[in-house]
mmCIF file of the N, C-alpha and C atoms, coordinates in Angstrom:
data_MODEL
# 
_entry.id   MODEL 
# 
loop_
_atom_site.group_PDB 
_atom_site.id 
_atom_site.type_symbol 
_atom_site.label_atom_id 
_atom_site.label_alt_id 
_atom_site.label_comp_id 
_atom_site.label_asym_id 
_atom_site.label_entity_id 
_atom_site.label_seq_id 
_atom_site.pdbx_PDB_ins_code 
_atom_site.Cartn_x 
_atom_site.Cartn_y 
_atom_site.Cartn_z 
_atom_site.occupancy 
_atom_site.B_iso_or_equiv 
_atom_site.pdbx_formal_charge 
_atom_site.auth_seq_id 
_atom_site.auth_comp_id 
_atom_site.auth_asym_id 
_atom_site.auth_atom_id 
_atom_site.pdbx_PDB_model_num 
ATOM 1   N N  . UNK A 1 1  ? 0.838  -1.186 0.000   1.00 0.00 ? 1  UNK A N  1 
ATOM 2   C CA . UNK A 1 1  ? 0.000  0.000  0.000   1.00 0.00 ? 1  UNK A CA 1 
ATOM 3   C C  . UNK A 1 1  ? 0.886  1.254  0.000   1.00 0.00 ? 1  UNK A C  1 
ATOM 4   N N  . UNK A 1 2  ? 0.502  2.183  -0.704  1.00 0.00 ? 2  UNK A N  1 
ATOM 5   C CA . UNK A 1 2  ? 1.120  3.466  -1.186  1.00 0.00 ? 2  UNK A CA 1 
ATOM 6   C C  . UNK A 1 2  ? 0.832  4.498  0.191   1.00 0.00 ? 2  UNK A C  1 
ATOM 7   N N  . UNK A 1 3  ? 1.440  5.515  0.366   1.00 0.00 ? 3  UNK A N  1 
ATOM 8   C CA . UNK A 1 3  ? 1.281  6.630  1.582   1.00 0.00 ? 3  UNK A CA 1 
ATOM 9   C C  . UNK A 1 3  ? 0.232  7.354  0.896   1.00 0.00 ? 3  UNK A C  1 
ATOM 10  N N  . UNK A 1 4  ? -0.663 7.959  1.595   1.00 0.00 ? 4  UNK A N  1 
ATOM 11  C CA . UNK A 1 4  ? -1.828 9.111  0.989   1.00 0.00 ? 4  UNK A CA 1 
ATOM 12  C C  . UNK A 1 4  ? -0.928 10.294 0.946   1.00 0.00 ? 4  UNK A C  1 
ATOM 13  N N  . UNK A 1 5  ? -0.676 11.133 2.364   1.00 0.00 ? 5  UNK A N  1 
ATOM 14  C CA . UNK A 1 5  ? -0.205 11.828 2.394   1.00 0.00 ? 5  UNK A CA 1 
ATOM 15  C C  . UNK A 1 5  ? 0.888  12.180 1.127   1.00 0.00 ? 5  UNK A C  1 
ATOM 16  N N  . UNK A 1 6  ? 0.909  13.566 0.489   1.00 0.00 ? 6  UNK A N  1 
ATOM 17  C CA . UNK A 1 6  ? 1.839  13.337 -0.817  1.00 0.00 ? 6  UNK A CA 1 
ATOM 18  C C  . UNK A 1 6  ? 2.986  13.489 -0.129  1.00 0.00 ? 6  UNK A C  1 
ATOM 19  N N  . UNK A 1 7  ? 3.211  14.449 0.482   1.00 0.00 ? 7  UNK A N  1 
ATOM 20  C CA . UNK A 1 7  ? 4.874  14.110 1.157   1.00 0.00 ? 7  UNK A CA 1 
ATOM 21  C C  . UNK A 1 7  ? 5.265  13.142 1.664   1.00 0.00 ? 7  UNK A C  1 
ATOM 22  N N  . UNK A 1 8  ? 4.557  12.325 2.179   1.00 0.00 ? 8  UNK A N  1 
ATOM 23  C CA . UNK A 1 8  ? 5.248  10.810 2.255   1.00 0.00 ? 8  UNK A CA 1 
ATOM 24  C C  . UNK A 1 8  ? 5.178  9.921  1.180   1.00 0.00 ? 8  UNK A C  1 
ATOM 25  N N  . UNK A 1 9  ? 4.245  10.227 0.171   1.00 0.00 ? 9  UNK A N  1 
ATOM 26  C CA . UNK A 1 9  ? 4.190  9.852  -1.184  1.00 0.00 ? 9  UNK A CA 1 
ATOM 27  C C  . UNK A 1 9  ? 5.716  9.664  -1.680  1.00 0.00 ? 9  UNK A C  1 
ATOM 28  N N  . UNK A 1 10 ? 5.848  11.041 -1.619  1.00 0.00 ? 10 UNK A N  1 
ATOM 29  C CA . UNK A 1 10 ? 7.138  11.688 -2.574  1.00 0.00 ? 10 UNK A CA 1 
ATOM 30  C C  . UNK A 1 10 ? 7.897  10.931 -1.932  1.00 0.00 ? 10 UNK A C  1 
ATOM 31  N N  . UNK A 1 11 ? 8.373  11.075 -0.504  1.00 0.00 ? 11 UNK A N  1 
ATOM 32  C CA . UNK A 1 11 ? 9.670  10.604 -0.221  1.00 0.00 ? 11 UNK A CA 1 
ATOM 33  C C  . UNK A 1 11 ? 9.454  8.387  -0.441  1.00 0.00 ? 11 UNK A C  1 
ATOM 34  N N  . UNK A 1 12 ? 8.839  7.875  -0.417  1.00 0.00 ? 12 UNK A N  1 
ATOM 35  C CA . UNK A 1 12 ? 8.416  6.917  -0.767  1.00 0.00 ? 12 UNK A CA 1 
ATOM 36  C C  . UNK A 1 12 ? 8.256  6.114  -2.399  1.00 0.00 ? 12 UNK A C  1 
ATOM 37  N N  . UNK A 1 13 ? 8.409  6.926  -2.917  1.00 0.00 ? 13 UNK A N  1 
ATOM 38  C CA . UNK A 1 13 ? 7.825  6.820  -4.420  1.00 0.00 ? 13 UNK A CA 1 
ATOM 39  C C  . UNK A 1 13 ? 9.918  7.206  -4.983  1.00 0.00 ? 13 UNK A C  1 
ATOM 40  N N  . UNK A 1 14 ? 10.064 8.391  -4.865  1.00 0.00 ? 14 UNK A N  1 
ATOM 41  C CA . UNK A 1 14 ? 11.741 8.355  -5.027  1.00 0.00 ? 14 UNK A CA 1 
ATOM 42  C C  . UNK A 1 14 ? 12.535 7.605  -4.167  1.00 0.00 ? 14 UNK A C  1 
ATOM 43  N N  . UNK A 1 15 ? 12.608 7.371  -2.612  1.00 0.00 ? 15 UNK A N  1 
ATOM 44  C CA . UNK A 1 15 ? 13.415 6.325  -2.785  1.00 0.00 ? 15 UNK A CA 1 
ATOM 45  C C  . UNK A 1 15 ? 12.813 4.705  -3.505  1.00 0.00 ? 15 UNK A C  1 
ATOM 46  N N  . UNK A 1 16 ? 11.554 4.362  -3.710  1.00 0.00 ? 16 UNK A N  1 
ATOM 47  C CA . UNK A 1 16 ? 11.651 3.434  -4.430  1.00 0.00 ? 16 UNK A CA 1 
ATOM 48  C C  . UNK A 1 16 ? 11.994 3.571  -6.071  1.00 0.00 ? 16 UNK A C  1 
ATOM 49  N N  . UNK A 1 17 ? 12.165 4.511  -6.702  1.00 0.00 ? 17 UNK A N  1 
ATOM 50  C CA . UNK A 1 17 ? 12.311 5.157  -7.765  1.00 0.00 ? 17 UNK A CA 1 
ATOM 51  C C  . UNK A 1 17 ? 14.218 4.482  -7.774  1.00 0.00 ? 17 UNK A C  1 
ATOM 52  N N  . UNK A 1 18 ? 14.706 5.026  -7.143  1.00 0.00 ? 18 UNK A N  1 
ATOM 53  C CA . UNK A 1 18 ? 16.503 5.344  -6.605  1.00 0.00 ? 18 UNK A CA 1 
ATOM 54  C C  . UNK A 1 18 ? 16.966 4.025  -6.708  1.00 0.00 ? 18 UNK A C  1 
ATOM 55  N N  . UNK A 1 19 ? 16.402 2.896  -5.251  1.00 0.00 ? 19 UNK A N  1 
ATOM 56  C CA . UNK A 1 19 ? 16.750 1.845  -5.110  1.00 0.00 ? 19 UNK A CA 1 
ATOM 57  C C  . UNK A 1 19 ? 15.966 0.167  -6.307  1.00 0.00 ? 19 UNK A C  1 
ATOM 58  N N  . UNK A 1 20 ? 14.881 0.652  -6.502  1.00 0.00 ? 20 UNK A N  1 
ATOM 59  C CA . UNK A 1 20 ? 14.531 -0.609 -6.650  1.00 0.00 ? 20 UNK A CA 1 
ATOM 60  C C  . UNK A 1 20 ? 13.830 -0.629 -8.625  1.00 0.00 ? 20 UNK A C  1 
ATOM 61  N N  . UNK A 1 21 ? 13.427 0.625  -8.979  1.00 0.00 ? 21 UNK A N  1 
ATOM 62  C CA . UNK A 1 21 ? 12.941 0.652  -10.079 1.00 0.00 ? 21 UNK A CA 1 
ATOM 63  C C  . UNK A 1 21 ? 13.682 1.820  -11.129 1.00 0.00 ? 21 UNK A C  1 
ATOM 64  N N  . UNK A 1 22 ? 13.564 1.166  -12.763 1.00 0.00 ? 22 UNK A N  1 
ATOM 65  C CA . UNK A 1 22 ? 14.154 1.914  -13.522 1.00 0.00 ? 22 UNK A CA 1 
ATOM 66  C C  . UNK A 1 22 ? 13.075 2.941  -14.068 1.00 0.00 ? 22 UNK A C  1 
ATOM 67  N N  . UNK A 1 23 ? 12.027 2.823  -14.180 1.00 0.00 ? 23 UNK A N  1 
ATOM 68  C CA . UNK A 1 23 ? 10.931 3.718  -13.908 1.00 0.00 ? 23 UNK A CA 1 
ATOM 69  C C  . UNK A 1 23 ? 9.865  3.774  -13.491 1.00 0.00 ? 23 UNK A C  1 
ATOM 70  N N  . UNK A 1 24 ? 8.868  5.037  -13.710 1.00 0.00 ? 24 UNK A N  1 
ATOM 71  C CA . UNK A 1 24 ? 7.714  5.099  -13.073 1.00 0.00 ? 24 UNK A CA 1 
ATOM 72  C C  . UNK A 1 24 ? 6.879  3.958  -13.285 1.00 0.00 ? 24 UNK A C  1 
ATOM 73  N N  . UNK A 1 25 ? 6.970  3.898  -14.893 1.00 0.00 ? 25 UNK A N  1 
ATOM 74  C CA . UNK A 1 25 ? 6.033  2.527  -15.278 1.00 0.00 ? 25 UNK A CA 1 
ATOM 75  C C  . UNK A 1 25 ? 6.078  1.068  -14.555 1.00 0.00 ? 25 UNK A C  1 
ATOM 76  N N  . UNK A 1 26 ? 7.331  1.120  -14.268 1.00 0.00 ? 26 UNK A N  1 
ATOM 77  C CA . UNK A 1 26 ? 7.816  -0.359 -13.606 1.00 0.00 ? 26 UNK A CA 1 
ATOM 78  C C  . UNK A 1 26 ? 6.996  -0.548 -12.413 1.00 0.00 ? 26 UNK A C  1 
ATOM 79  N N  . UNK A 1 27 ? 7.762  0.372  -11.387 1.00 0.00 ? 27 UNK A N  1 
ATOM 80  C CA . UNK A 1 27 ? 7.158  0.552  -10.123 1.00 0.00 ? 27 UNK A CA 1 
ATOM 81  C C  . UNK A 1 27 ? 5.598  0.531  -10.468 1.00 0.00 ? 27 UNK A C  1 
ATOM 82  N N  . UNK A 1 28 ? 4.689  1.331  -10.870 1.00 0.00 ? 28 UNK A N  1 
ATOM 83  C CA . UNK A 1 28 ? 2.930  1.284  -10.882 1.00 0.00 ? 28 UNK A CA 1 
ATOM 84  C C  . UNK A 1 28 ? 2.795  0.115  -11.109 1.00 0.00 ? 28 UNK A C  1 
ATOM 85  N N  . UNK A 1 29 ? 3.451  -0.728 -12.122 1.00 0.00 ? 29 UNK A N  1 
ATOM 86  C CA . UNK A 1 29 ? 3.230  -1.962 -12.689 1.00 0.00 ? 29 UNK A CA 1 
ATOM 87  C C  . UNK A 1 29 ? 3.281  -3.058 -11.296 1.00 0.00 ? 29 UNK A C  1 
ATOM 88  N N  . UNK A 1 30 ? 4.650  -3.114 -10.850 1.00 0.00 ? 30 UNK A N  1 
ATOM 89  C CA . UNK A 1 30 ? 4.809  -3.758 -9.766  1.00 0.00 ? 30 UNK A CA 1 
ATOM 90  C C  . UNK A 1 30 ? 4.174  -3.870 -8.764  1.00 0.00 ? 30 UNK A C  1 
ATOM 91  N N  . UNK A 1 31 ? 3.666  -2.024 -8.313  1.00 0.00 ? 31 UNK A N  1 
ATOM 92  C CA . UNK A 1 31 ? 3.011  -2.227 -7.557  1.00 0.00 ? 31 UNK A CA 1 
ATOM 93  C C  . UNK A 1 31 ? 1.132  -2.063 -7.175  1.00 0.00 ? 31 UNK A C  1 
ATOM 94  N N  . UNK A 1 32 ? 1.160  -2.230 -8.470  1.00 0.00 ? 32 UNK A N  1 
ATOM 95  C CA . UNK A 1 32 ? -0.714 -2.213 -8.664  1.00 0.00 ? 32 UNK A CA 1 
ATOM 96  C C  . UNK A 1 32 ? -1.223 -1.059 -8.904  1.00 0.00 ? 32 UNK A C  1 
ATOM 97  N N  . UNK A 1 33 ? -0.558 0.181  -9.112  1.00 0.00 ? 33 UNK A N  1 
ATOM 98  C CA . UNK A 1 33 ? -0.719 1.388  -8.707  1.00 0.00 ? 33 UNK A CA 1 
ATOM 99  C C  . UNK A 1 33 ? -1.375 2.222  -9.688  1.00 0.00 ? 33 UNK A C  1 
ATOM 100 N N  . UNK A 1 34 ? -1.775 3.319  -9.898  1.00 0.00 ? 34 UNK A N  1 
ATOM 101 C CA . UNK A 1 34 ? -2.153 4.259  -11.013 1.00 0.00 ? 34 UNK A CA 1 
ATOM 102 C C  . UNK A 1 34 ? -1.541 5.369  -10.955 1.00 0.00 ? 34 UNK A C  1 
ATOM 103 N N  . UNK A 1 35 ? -0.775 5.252  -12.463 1.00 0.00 ? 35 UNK A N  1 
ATOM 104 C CA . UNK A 1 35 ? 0.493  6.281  -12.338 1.00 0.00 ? 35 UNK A CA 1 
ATOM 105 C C  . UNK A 1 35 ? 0.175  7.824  -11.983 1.00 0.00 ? 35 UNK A C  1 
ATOM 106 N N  . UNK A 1 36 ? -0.772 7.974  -13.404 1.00 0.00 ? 36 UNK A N  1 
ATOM 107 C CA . UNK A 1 36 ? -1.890 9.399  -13.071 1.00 0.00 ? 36 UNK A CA 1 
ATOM 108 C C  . UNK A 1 36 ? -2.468 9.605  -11.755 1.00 0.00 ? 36 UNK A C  1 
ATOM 109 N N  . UNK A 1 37 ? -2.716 8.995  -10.829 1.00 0.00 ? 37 UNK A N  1 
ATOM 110 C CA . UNK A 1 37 ? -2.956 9.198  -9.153  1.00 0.00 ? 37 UNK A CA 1 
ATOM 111 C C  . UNK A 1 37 ? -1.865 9.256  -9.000  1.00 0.00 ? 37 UNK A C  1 
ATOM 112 N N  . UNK A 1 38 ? -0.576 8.907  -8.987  1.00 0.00 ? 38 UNK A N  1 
ATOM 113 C CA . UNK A 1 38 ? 0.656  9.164  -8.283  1.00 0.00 ? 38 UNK A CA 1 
ATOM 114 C C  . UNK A 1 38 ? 0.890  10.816 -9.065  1.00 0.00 ? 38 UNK A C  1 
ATOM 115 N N  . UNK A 1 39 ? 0.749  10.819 -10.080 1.00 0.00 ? 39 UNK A N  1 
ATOM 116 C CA . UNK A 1 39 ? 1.688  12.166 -10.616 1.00 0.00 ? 39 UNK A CA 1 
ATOM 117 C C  . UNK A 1 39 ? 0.701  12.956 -10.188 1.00 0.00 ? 39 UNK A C  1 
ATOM 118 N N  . UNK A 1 40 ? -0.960 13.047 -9.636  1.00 0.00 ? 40 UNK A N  1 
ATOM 119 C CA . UNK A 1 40 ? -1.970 14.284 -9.674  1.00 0.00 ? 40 UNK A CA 1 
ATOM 120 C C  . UNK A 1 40 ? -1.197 15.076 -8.307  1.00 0.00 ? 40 UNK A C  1 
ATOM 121 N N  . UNK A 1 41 ? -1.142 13.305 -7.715  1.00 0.00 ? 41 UNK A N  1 
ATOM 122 C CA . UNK A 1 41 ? -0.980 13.614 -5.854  1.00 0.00 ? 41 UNK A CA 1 
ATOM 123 C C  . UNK A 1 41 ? 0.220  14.680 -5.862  1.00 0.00 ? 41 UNK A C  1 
ATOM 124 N N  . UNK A 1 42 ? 1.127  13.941 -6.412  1.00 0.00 ? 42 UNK A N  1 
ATOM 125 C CA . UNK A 1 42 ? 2.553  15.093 -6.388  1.00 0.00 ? 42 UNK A CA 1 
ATOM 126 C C  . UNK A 1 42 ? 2.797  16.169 -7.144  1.00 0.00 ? 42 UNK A C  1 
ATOM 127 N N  . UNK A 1 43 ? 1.581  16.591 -7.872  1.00 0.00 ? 43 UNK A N  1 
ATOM 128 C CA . UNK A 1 43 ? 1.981  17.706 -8.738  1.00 0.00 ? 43 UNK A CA 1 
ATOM 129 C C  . UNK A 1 43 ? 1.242  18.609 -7.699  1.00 0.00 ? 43 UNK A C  1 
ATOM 130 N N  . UNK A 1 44 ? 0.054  18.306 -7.260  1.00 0.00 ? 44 UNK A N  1 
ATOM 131 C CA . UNK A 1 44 ? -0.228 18.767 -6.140  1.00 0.00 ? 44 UNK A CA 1 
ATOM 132 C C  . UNK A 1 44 ? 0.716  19.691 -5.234  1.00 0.00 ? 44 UNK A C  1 
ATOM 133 N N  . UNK A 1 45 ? 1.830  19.156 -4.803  1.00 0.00 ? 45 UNK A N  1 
ATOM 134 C CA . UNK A 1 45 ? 2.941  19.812 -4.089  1.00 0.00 ? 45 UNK A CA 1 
ATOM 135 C C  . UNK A 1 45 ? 3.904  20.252 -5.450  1.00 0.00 ? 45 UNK A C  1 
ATOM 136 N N  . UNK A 1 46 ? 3.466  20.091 -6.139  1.00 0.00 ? 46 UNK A N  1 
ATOM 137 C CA . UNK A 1 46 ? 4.463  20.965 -7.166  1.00 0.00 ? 46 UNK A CA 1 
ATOM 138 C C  . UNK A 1 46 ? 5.769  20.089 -7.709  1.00 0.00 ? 46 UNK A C  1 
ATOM 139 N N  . UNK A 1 47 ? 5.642  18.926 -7.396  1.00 0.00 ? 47 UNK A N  1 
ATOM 140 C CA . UNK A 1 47 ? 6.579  17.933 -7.688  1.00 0.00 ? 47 UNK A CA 1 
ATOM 141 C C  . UNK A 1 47 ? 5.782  17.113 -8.962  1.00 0.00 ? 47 UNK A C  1 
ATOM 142 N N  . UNK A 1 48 ? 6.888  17.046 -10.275 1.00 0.00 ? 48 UNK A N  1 
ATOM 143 C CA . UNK A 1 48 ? 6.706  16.415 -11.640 1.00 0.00 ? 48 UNK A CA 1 
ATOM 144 C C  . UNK A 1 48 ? 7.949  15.657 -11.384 1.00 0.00 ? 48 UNK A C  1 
ATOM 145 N N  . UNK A 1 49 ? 7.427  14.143 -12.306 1.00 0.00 ? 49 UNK A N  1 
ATOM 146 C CA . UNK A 1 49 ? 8.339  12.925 -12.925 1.00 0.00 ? 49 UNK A CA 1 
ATOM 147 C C  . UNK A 1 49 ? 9.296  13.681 -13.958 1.00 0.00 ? 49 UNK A C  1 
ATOM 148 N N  . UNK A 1 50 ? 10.493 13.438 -13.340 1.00 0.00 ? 50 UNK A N  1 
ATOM 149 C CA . UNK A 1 50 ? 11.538 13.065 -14.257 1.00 0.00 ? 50 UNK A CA 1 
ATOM 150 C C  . UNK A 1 50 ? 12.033 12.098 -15.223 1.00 0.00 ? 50 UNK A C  1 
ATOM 151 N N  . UNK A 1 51 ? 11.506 12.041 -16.185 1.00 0.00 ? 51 UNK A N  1 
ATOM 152 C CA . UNK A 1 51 ? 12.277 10.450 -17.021 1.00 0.00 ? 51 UNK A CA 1 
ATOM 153 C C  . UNK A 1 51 ? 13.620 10.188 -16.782 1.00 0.00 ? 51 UNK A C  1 
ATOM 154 N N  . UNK A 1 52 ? 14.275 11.566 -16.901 1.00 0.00 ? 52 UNK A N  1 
ATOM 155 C CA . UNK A 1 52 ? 16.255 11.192 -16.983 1.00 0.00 ? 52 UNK A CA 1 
ATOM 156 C C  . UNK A 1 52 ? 16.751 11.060 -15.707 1.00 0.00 ? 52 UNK A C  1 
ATOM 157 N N  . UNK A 1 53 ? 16.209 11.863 -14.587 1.00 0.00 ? 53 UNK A N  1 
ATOM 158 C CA . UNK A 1 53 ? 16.468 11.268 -13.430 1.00 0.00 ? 53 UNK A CA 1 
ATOM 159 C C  . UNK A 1 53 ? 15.934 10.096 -12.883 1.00 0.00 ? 53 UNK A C  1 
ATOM 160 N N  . UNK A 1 54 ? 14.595 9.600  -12.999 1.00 0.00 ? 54 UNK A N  1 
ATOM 161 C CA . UNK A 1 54 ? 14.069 8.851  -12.744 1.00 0.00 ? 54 UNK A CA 1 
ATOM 162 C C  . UNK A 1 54 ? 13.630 9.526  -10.923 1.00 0.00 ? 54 UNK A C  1 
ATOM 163 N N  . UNK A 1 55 ? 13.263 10.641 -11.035 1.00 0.00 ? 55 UNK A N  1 
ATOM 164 C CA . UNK A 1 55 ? 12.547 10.727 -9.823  1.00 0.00 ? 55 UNK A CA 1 
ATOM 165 C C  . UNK A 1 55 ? 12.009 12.129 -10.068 1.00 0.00 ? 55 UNK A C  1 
ATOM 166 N N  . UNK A 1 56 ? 10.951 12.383 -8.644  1.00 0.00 ? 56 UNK A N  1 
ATOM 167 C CA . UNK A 1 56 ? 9.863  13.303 -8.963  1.00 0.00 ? 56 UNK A CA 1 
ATOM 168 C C  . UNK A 1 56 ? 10.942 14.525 -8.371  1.00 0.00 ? 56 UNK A C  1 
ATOM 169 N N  . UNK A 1 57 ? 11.030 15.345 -9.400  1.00 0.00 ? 57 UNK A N  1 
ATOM 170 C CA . UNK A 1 57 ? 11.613 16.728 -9.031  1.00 0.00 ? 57 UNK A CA 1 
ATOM 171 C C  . UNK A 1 57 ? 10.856 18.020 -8.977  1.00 0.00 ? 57 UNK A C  1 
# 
């Protein structure tokens, strides 16, 4: 299960981003998730996906 809160989102979502997945797609895939709910939550705080970093900047 994913954090609601987006700031624990964020910090949750990049380090799994860092350590365990090569991208966003992977991770949603892996983990059941809906990418568009992950990116609304964090754009929310003003945080967008990076492709080249591979995390929400």
């Amino acid at each position: 299960m994913i954090p609601k809160d987006p700031v624990t989102l964020l910090s949750f979502i990049n380090l799994k981003l860092r350590d365990y997945y090569t991208n966003l797609d992977a991770l949603c895939d892996d983990l059941d998730t809906d990418r568009a709910e992950i990116e609304d939550k964090l754009s929310s705080i003003d945080y967008h996906y990076d492709k080249e970093k591979n995390q929400f900047v």
